[in-house]
N, CA and C atoms as a LAMMPS dump frame, in Angstrom:
ITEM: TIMESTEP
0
ITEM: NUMBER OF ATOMS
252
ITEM: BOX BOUNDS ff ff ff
-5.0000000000000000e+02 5.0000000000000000e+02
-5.0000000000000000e+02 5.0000000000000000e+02
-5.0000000000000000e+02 5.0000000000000000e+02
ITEM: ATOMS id mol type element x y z
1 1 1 N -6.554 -0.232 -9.012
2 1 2 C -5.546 0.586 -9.674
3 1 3 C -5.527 1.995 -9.077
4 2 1 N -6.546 2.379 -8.841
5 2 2 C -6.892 3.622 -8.633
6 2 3 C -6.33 4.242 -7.064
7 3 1 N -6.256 3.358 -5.997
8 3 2 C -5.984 3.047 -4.979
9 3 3 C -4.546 2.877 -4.654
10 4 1 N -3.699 2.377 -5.433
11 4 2 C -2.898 2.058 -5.733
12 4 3 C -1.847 3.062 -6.111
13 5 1 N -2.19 3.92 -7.04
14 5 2 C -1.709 5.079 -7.918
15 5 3 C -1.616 6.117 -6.447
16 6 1 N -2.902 6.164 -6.055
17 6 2 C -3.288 7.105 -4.729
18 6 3 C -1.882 6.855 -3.906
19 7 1 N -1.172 5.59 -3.306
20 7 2 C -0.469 5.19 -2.516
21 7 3 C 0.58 5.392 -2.49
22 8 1 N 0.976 4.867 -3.977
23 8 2 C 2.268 5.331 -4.209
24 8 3 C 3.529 6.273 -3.865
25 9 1 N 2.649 7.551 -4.445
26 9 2 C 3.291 8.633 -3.933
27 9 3 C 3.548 9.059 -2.592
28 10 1 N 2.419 8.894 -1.751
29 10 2 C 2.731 8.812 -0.16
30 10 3 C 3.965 7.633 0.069
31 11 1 N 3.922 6.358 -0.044
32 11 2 C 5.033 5.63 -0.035
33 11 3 C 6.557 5.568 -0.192
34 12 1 N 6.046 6.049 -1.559
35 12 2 C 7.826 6.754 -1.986
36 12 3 C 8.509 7.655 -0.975
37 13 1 N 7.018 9.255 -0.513
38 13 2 C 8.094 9.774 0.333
39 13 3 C 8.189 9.529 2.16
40 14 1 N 7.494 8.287 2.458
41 14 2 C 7.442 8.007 3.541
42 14 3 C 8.699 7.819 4.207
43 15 1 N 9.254 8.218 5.304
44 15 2 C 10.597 7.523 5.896
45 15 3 C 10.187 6.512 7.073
46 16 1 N 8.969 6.638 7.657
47 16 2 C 8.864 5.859 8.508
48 16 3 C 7.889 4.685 8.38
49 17 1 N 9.191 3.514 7.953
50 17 2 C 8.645 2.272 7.721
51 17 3 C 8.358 1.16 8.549
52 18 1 N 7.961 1.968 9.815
53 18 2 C 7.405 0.869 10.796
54 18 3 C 5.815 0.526 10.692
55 19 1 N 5.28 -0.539 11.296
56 19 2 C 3.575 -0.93 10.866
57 19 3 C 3.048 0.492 11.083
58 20 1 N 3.159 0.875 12.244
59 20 2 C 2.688 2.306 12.664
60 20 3 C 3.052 3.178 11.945
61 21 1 N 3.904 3.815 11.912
62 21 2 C 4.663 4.524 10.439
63 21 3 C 3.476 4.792 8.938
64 22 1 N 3.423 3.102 8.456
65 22 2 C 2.815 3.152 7.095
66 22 3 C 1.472 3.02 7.385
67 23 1 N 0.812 2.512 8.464
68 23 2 C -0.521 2.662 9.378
69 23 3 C -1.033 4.312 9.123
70 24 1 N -0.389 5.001 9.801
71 24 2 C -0.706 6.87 9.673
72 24 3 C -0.603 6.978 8.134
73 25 1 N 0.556 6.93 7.69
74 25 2 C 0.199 7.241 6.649
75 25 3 C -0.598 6.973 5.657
76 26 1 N -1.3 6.063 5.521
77 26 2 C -2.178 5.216 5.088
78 26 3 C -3.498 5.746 5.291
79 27 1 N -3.418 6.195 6.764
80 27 2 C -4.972 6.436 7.349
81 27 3 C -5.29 8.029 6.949
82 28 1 N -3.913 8.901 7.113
83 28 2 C -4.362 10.109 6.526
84 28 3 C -4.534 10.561 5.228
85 29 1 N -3.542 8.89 4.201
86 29 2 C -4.493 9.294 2.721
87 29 3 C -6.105 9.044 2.708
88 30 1 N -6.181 8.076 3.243
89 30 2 C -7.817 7.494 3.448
90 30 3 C -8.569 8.666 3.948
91 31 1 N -8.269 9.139 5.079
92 31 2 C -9.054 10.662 5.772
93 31 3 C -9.061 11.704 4.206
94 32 1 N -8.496 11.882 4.305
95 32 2 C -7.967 12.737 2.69
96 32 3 C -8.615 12.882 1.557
97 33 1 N -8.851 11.478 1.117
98 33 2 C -9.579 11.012 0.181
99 33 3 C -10.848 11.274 0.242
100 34 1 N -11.259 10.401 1.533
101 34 2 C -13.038 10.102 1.602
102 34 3 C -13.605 9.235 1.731
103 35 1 N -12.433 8.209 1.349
104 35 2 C -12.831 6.59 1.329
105 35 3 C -12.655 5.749 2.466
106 36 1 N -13.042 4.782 2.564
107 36 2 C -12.692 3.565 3.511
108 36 3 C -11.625 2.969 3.243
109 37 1 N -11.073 2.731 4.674
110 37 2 C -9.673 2.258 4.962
111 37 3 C -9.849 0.914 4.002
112 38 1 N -10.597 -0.006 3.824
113 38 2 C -10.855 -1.353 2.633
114 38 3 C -10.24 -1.065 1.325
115 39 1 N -11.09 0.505 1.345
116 39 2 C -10.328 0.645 -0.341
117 39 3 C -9.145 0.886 -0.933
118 40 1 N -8.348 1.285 -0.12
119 40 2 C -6.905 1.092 0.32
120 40 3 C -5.865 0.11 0.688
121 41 1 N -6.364 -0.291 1.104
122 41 2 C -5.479 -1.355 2.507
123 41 3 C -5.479 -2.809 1.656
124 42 1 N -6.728 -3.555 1.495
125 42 2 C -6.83 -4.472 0.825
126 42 3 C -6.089 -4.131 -0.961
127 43 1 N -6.173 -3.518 -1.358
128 43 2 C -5.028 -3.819 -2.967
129 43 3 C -3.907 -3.558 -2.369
130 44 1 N -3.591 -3.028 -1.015
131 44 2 C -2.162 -2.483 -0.661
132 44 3 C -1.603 -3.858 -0.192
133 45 1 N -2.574 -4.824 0.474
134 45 2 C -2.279 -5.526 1.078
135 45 3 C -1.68 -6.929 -0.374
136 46 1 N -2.843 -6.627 -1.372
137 46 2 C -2.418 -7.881 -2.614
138 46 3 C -1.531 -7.166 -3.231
139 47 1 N -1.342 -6.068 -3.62
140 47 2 C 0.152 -5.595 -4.11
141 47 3 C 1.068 -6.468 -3.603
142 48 1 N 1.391 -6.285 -2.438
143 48 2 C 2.543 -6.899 -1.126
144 48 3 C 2.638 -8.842 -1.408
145 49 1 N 1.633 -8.81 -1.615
146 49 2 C 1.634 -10.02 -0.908
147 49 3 C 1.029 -10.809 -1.888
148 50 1 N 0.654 -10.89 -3.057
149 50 2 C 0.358 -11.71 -4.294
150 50 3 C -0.813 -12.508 -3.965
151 51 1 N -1.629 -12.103 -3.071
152 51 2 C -2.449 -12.428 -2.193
153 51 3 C -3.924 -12.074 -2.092
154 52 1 N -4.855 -12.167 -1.867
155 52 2 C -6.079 -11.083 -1.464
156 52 3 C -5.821 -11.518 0.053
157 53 1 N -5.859 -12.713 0.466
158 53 2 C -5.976 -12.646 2.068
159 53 3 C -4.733 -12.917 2.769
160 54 1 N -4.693 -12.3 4.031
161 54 2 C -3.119 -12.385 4.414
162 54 3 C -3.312 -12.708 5.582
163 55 1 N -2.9 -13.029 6.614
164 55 2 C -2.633 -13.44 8.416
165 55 3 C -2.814 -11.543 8.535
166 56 1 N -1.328 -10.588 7.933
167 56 2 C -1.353 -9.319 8.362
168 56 3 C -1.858 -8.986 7.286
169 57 1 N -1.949 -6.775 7.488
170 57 2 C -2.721 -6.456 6.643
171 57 3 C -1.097 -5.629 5.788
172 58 1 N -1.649 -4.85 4.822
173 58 2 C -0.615 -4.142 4.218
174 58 3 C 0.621 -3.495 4.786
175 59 1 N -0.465 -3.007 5.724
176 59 2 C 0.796 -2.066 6.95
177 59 3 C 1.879 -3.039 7.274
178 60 1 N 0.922 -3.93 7.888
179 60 2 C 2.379 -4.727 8.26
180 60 3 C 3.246 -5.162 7.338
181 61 1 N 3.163 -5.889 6.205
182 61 2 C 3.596 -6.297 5.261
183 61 3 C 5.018 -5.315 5.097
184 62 1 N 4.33 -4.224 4.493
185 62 2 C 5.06 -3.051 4.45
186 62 3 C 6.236 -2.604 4.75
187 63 1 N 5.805 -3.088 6.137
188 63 2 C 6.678 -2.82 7.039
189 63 3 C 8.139 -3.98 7.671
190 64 1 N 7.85 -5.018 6.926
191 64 2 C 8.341 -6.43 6.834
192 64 3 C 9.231 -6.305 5.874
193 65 1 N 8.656 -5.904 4.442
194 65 2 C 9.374 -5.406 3.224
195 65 3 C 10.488 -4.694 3.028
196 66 1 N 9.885 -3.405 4.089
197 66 2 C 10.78 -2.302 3.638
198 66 3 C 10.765 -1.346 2.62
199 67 1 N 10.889 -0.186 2.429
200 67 2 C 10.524 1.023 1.47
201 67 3 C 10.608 0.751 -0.056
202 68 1 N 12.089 0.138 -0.165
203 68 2 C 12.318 -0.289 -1.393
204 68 3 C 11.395 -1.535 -2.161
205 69 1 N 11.173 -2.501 -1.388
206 69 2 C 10.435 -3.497 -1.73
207 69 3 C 9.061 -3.142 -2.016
208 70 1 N 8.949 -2.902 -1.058
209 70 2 C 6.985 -2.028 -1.089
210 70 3 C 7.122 -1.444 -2.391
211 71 1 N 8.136 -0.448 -2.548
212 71 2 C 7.3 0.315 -3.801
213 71 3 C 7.308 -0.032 -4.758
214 72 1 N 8.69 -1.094 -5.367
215 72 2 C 8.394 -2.045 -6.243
216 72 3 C 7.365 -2.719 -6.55
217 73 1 N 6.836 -3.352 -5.536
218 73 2 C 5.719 -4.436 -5.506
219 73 3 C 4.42 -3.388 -6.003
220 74 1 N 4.389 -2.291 -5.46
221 74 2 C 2.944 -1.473 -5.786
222 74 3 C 3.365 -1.29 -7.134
223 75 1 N 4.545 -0.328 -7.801
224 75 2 C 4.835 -0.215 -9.38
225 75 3 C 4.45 -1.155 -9.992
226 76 1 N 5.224 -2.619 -9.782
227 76 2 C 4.667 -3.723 -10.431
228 76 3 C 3.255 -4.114 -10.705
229 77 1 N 2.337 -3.978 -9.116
230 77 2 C 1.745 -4.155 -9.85
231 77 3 C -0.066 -3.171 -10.409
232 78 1 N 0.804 -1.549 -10.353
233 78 2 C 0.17 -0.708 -11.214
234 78 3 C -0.023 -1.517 -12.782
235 79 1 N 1.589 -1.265 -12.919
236 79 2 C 1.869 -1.849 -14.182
237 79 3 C 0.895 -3.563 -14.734
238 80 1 N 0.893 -3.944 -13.971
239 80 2 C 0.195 -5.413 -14.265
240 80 3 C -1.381 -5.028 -14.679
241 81 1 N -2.18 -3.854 -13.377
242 81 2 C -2.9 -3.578 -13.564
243 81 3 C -3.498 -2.822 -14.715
244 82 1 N -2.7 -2.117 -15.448
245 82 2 C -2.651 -1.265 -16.611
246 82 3 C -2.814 -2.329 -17.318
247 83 1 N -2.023 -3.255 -17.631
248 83 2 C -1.538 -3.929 -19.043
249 83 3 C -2.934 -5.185 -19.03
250 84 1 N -4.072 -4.708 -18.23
251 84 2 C -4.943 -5.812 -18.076
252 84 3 C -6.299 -5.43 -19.05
């Protein structure tokens, strides 16, 4: 959840939704934070993808999705995560 919440907001104002694109941005919340790229990436990646394991990782996903989709999928499932 926590990870998640973190993402969001970078997401929303991201414009560049290429793997690379949500890759940086991703990596400079992680730099930012303190944490490991895992603690990030992996709920970013089951947000996306209803998934824990995927062929790609979040970035890509992401980037497959598209801005609008992505951030749905993370809202959703903040929200899922809350209501647990």
């Amino acid at each position: 959840l926590e990870a998640l919440e973190a993402a969001l907001p970078v997401l929303e104002e991201l414009d560049d939704y290429s793997a690379e694109g949500v890759h940086a941005a991703m990596g400079a919340l992680v730099e930012r934070l303190g944490v490991k790229n895992g603690w990030l990436l992996w709920p970013l990646r089951t947000a996306l993808s209803g998934k824990a394991f995927t062929p790609g990782g979040g970035t890509d996903l992401a980037a497959i999705l598209g801005k609008q989709e992505t951030v749905s999928r993370v809202k959703a499932a903040i929200e899922k995560l809350k209501n647990e």
